[in-house]
Backbone as CSV, one residue per row, in Angstrom:
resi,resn,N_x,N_y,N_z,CA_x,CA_y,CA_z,C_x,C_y,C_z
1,UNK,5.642,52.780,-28.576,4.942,51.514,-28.394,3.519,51.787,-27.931
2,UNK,2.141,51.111,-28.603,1.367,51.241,-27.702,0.621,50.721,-27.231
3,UNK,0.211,51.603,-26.044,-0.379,50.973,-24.517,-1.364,49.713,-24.700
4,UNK,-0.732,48.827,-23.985,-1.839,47.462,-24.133,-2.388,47.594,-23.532
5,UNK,-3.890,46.575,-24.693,-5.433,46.722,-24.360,-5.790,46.347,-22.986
6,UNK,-6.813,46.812,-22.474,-7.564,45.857,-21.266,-8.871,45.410,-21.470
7,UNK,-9.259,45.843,-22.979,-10.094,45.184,-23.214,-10.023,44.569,-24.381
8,UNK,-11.286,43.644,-24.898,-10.977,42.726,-26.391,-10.967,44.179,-27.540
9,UNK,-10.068,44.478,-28.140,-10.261,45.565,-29.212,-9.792,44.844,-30.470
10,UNK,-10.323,45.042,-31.625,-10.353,44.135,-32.824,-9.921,45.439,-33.520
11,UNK,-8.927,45.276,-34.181,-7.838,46.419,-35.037,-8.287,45.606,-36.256
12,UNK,-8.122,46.880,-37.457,-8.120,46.421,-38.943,-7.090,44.949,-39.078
13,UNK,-7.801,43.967,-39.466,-6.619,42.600,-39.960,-6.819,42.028,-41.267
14,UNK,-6.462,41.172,-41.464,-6.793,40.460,-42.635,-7.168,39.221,-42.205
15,UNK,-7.691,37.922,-42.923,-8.054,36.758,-43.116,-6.699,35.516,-42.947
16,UNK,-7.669,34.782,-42.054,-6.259,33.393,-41.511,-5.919,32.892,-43.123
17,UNK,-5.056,32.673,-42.818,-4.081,31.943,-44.268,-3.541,30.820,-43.763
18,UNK,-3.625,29.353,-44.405,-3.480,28.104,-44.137,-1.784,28.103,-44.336
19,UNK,-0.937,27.780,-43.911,0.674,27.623,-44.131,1.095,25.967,-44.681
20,UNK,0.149,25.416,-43.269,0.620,23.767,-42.965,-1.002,23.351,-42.501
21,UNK,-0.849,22.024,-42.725,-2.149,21.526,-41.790,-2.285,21.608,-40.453
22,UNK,-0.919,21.936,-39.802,-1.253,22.440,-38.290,-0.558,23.999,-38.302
23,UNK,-0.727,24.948,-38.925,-0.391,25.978,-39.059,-1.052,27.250,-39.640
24,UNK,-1.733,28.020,-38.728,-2.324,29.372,-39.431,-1.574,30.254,-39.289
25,UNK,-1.742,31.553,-40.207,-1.327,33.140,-39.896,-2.456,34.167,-40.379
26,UNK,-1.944,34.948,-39.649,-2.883,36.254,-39.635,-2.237,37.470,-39.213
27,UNK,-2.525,38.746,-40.445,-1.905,40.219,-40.186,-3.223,40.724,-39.620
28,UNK,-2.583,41.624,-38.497,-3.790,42.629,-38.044,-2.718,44.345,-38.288
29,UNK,-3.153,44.771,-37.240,-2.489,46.331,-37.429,-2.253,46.608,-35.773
30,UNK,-1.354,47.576,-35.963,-1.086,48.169,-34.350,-1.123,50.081,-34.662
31,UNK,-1.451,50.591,-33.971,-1.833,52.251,-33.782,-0.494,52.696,-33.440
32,UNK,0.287,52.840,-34.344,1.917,53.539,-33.901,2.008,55.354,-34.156
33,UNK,3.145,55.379,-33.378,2.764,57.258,-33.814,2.753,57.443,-35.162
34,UNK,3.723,56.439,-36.325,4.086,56.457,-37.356,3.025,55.907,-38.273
35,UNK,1.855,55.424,-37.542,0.883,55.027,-38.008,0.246,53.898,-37.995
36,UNK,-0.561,53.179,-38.889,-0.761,51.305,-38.825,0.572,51.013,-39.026
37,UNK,0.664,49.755,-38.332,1.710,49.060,-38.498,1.417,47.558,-38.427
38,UNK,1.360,47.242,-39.652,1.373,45.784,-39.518,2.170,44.694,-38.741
39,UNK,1.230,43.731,-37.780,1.985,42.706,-37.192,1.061,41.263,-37.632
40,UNK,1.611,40.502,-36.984,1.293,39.114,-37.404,1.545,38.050,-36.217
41,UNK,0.451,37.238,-36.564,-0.042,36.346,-35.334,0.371,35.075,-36.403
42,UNK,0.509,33.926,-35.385,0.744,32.272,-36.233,0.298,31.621,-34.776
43,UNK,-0.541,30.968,-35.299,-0.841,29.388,-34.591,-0.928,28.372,-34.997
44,UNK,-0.651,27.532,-34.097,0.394,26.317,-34.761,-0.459,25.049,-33.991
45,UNK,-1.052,23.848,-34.052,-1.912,22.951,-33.663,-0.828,21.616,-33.301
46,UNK,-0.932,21.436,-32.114,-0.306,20.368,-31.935,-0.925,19.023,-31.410
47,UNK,-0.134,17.880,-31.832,-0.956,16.862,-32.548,-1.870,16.382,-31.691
48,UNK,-1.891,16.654,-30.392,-3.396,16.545,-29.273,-4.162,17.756,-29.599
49,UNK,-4.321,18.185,-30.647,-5.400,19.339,-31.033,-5.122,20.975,-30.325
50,UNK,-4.302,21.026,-29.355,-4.312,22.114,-28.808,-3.347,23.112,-29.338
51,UNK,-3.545,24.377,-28.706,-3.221,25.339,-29.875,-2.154,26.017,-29.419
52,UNK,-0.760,26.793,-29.952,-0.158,27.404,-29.337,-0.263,28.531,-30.300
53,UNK,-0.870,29.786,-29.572,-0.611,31.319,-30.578,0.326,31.971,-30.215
54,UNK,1.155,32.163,-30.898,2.390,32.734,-30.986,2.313,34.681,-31.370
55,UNK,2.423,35.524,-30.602,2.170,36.756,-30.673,0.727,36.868,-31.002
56,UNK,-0.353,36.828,-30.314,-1.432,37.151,-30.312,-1.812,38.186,-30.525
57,UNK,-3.067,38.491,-31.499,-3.802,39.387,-32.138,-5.299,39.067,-32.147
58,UNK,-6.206,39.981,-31.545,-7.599,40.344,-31.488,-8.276,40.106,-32.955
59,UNK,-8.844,39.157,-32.966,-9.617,39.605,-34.447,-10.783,39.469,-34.362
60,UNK,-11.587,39.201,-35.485,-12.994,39.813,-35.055,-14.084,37.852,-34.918
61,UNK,-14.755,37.973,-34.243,-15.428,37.220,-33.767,-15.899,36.094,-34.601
62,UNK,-16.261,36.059,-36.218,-15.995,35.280,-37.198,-14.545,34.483,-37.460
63,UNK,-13.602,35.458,-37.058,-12.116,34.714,-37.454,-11.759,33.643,-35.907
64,UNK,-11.984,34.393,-34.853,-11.916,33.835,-33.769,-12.590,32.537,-33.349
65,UNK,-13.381,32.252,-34.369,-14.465,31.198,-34.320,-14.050,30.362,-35.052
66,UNK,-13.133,30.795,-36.129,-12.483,29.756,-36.880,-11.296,29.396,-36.196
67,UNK,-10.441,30.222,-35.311,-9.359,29.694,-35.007,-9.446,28.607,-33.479
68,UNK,-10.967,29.109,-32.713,-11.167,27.891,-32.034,-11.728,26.368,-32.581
69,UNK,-12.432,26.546,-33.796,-12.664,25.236,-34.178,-11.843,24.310,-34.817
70,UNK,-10.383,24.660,-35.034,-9.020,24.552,-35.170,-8.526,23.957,-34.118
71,UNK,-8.531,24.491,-33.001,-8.091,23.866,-31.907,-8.264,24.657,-30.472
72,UNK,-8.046,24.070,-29.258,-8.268,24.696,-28.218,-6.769,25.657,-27.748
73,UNK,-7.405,26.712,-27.538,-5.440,27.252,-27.430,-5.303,27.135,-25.827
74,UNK,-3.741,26.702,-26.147,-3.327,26.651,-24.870,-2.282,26.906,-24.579
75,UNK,-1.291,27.846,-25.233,-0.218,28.427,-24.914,-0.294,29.751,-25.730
76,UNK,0.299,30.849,-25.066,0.075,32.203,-25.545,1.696,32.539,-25.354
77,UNK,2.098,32.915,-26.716,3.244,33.307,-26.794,3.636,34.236,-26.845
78,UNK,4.122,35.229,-26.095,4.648,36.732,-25.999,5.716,36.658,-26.157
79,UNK,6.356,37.116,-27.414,7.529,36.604,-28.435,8.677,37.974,-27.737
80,UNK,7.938,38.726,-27.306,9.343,39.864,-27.024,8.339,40.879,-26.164
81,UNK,9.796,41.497,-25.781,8.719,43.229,-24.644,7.720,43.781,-25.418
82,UNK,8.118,43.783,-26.786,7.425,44.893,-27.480,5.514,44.109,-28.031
83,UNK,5.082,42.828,-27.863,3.983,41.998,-28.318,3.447,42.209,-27.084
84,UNK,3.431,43.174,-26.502,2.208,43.078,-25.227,0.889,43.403,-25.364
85,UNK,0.300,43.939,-26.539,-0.760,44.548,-27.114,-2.522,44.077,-26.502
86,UNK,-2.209,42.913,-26.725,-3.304,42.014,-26.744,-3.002,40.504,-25.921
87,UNK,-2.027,41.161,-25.117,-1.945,39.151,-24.336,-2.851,39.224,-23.310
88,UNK,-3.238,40.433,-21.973,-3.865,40.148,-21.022,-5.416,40.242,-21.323
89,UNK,-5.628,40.311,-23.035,-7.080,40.342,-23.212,-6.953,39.218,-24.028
90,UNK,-5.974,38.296,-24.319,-6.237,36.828,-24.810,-6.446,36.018,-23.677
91,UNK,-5.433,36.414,-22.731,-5.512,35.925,-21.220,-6.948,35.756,-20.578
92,UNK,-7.237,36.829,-20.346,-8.853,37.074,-20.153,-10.120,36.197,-20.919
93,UNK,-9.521,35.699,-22.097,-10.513,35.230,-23.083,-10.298,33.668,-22.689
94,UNK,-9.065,33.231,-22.483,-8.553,31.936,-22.441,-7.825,31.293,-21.324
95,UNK,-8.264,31.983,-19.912,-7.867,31.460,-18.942,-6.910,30.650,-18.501
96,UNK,-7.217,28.957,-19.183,-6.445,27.971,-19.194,-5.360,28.124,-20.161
97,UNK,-4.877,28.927,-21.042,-4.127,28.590,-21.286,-3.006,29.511,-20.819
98,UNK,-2.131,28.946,-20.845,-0.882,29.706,-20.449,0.384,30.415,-20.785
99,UNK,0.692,31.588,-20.675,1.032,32.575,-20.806,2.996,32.510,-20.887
100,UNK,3.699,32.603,-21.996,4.755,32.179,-21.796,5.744,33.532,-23.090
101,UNK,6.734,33.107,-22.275,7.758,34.715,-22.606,8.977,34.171,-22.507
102,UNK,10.051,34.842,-23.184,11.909,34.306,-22.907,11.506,34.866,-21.538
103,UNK,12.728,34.258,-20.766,12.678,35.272,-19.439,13.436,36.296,-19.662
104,UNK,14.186,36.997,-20.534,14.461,37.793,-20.616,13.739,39.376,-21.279
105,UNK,12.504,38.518,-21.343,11.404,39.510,-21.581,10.352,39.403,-20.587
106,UNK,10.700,38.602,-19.512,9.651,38.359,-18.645,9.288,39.457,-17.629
107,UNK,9.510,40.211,-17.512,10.518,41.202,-16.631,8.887,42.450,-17.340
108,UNK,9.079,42.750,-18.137,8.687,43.499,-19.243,6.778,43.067,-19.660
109,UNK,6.622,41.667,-20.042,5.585,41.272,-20.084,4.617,40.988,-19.239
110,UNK,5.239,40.630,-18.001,4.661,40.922,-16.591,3.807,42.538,-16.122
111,UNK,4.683,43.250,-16.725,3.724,44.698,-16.694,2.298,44.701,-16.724
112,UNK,2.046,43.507,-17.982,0.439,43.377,-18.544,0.044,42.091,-17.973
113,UNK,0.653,41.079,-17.862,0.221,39.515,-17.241,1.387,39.182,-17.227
114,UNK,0.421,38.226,-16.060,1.622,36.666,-15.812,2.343,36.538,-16.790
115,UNK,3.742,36.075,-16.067,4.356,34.691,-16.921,4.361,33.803,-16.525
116,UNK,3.882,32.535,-16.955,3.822,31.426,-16.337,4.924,30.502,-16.615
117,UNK,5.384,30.282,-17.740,6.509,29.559,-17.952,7.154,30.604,-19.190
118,UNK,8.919,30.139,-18.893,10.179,30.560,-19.747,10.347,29.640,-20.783
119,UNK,10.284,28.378,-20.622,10.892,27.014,-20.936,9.633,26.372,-21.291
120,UNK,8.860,26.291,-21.952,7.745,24.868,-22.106,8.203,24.141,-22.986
121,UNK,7.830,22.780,-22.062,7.795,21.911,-23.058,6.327,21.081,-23.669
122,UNK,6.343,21.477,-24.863,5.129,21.340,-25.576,5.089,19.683,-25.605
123,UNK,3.608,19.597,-26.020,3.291,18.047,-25.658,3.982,17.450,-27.356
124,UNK,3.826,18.269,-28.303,4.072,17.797,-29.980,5.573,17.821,-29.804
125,UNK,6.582,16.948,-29.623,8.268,16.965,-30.479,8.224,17.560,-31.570
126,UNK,7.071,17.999,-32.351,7.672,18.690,-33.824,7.537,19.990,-33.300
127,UNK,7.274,20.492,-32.173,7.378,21.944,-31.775,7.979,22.182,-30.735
128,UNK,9.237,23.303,-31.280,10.245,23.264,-30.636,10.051,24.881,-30.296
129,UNK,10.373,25.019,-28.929,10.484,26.600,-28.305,11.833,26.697,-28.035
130,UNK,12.691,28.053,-28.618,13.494,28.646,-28.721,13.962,30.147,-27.725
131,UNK,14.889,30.283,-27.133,15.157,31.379,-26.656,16.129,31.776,-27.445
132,UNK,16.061,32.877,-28.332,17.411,33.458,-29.327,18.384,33.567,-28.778
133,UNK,19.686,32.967,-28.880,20.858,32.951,-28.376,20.848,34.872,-29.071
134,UNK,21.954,35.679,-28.191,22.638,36.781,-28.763,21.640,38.027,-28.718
135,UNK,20.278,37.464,-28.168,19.175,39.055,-27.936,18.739,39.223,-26.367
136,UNK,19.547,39.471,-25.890,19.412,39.157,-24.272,18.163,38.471,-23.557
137,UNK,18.459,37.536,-24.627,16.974,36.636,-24.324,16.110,36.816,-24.143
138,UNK,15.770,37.767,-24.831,14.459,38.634,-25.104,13.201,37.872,-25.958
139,UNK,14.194,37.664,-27.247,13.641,37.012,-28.360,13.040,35.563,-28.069
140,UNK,12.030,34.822,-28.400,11.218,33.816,-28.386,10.927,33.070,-30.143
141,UNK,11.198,32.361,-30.410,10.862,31.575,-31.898,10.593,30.152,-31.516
142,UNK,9.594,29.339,-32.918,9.573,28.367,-32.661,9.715,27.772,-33.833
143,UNK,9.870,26.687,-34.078,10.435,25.870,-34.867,9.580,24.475,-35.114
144,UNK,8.668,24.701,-36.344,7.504,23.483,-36.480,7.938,22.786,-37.214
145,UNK,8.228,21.421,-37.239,8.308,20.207,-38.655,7.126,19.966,-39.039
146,UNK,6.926,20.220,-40.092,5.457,19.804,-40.718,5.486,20.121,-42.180
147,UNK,4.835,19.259,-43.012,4.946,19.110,-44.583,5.844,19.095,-44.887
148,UNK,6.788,18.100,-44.456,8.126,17.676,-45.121,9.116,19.015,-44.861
149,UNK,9.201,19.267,-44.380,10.339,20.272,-43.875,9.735,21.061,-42.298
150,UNK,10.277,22.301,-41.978,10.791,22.899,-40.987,10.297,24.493,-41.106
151,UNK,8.874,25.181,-40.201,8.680,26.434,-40.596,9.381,27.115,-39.202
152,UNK,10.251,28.266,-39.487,10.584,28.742,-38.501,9.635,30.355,-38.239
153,UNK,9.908,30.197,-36.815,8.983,31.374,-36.592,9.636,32.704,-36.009
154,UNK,9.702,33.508,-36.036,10.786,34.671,-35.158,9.631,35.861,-35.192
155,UNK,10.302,36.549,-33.905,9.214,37.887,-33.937,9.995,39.276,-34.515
156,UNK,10.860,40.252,-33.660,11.043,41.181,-34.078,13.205,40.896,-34.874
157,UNK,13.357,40.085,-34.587,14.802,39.699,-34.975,14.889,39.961,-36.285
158,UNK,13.613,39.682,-37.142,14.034,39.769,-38.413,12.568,40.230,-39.362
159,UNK,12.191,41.624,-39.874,11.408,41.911,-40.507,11.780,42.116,-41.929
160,UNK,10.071,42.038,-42.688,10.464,41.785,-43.983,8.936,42.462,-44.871
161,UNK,9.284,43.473,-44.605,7.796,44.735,-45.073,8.028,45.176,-46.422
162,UNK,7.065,44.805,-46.853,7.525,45.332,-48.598,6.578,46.657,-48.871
163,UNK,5.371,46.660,-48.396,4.290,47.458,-49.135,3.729,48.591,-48.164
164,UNK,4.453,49.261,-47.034,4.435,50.495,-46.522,4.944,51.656,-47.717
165,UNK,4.072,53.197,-47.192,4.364,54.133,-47.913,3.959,55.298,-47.430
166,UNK,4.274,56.597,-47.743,4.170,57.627,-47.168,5.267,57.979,-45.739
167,UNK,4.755,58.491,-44.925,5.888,58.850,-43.558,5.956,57.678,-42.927
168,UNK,5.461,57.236,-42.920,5.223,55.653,-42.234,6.004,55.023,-42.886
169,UNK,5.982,54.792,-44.247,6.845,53.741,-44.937,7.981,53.937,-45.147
170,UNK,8.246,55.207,-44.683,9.713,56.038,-44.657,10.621,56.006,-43.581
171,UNK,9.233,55.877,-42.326,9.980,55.590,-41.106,10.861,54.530,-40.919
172,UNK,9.982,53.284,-41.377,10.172,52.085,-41.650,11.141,51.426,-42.128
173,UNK,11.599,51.832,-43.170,12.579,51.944,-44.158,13.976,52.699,-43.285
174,UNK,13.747,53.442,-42.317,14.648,54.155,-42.075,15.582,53.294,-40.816
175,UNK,14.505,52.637,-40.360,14.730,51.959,-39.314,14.821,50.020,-39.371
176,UNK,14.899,50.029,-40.785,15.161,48.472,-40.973,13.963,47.817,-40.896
177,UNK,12.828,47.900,-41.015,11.716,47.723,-40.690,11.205,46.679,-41.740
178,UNK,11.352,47.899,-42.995,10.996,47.565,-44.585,12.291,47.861,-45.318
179,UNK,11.968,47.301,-46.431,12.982,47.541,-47.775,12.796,46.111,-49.014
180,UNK,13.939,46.333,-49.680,13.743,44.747,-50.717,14.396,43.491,-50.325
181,UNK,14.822,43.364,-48.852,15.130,42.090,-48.454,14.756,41.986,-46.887
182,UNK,14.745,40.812,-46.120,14.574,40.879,-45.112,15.766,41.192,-44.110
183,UNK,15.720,41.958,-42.922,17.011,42.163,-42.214,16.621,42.136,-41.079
184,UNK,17.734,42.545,-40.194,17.231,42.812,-38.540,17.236,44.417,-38.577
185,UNK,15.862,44.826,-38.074,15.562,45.863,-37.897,16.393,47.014,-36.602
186,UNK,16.679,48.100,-36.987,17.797,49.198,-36.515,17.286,49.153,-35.155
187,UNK,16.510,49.275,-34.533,15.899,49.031,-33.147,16.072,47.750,-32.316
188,UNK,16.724,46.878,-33.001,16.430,45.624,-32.616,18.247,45.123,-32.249
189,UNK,18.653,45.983,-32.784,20.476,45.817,-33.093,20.734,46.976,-31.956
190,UNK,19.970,47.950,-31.714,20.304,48.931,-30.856,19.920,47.816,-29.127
191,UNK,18.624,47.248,-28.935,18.178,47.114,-28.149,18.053,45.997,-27.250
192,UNK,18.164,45.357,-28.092,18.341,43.659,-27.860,19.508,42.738,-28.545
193,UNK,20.189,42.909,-29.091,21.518,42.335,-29.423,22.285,42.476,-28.883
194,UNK,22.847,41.502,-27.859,23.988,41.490,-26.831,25.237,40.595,-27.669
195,UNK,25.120,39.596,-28.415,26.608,38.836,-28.737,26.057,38.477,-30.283
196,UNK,26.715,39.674,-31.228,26.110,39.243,-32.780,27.030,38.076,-32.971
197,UNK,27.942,37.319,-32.939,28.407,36.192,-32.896,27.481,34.868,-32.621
198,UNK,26.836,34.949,-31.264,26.318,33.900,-31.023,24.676,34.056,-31.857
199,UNK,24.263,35.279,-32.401,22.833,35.368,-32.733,23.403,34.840,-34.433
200,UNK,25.044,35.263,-35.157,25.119,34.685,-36.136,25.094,33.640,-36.849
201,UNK,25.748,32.856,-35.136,25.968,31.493,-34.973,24.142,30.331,-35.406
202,UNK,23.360,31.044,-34.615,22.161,30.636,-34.433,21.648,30.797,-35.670
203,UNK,21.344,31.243,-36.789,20.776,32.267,-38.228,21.192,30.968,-38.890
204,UNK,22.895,30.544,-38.695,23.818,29.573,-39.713,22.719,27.847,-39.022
205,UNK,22.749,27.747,-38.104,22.326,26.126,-37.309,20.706,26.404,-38.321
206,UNK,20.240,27.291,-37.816,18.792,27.276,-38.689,18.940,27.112,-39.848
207,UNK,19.899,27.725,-40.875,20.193,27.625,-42.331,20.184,26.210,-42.647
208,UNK,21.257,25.165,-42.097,21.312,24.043,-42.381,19.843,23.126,-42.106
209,UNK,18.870,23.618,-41.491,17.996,22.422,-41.522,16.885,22.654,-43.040
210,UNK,16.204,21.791,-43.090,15.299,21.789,-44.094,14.212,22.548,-44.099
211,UNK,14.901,24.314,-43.968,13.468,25.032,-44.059,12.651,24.889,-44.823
212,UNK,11.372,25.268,-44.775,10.091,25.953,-45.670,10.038,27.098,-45.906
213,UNK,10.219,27.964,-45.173,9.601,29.055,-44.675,10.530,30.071,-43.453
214,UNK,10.008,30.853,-43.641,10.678,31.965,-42.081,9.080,32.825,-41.964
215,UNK,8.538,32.580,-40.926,7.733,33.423,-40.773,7.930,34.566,-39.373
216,UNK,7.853,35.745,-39.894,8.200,37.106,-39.356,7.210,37.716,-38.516
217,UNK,7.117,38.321,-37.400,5.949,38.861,-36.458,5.712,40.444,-37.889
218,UNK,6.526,40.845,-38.623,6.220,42.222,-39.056,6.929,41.379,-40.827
219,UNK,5.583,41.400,-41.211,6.594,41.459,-42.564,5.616,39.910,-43.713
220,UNK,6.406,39.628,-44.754,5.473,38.561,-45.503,6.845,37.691,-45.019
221,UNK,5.860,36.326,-45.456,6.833,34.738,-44.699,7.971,34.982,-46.166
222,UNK,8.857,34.597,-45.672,9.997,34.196,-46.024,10.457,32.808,-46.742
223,UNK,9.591,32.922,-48.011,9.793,31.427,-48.803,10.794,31.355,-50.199
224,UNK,11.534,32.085,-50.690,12.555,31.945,-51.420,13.719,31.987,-50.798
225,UNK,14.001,30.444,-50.962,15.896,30.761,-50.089,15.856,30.576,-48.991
226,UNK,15.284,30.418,-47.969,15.144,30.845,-46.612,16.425,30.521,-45.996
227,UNK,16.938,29.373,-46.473,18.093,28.922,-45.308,19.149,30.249,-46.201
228,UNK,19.170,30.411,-47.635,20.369,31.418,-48.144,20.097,33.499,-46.733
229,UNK,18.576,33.315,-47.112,18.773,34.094,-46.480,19.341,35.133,-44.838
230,UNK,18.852,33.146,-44.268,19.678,33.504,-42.981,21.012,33.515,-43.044
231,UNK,21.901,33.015,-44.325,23.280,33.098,-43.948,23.929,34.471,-44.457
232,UNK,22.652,35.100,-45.300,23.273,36.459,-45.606,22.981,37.413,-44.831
233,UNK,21.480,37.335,-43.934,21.807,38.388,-42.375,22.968,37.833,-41.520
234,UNK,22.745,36.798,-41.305,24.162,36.492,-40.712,25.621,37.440,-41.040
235,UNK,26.048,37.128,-41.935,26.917,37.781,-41.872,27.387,39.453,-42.362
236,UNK,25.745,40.003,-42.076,25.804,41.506,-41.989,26.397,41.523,-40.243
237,UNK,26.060,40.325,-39.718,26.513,40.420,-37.756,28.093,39.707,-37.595
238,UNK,28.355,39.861,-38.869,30.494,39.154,-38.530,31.207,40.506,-38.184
């Protein structure tokens, strides 16, 4: 894992991509021994304009300018132990807003900053904060209604990397990371999965609503099938 910033550091990323009218994303990169490793940031605008970024990522001062004239952020989401990269230098950037983690990662994210809240309740009803049943409540997702359906958000529970290569993309691959479908990554089943029952249980309740989308902290969004696909990780966990 590595060592989070203490200062603003802007890693190779790519360009915000529109999802929803209250919904951006953005890939940046992380410095792994195994090499870049792509992660991914989503912010989500709720209907008093303010912003919640969900796994925060540094980008460069043009993109950052677009994502404040979007909205004012005010919740910083540290989706799991492992998204500590860049929160106490979003922190630093954004004072007011506040800093929020499962508590079962709170423990962990505290290393780098506050936690201020486990539980928020957001001012928008179409945004719903989640503690993953079955990952020792580690895991953090949220759940937006917008454009006629339902985008779900998850961080490391479920990656979906298509275009790694070399030792890196091998690693990846080795470890559930990447491949030709999305899964829960081998690290993630070792580390944080306490009751695959109740995390199966949870995959099936999401299936039935009217997804759009699955968008992944590591990986491309998840728009063919989405609800088929949660019922077929699902029951790789029966």
């Amino acid at each position: 894992m590595a060592e989070p910033h203490k200062e603003w550091t802007v890693l190779p990323h790519g360009t915000l991509e529109t999802l929803e009218d209250s919904i951006l994303t953005v890939t940046g990169t992380a410095n792994m021994p195994i090499g870049a490793f792509e992660r991914r940031m989503t912010i989500v605008r709720q209907s008093d304009g303010t912003l919640i970024l969900y796994s925060p990522v540094a980008l460069d001062e043009a993109q950052m300018a677009q994502i404040e004239a979007f909205g004012a952020p005010a919740f910083l989401i540290i989706p799991g132990s492992h998204h500590r990269l860049d929160a106490s230098t979003f922190k630093d950037r954004y004072p007011a807003a506040k800093v929020i983690a499962a508590d079962g990662a709170a423990e962990d994210v505290e290393e780098v900053v506050p936690v201020e809240e486990t539980s928020p309740a957001f001012s928008d009803s179409a945004v719903q904060f989640v503690v993953v049943p079955g990952t020792s409540r580690n895991e953090a997702a949220l759940l937006v209604t917008a454009g006629g359906g339902v985008t779900l958000i998850v961080n490391d529970i479920i990656a979906n990397l298509h275009h790694m290569s070399g030792f890196g993309g091998w690693i990846a691959k080795l470890f559930g990371f990447a491949g030709d479908k999305p899964q829960i990554p081998v690290p993630e089943k070792m580390s944080i999965i306490d009751d695959k029952k109740a995390l199966a249980s949870q995959f099936r309740q999401w299936a039935d609503l009217p997804l759009k989308r699955i968008v992944v902290s590591h990986g491309e969004p998840v728009t063919e099938r989405p609800g088929d696909v949660l019922r077929e990780i699902a029951a790789t966990l029966d």
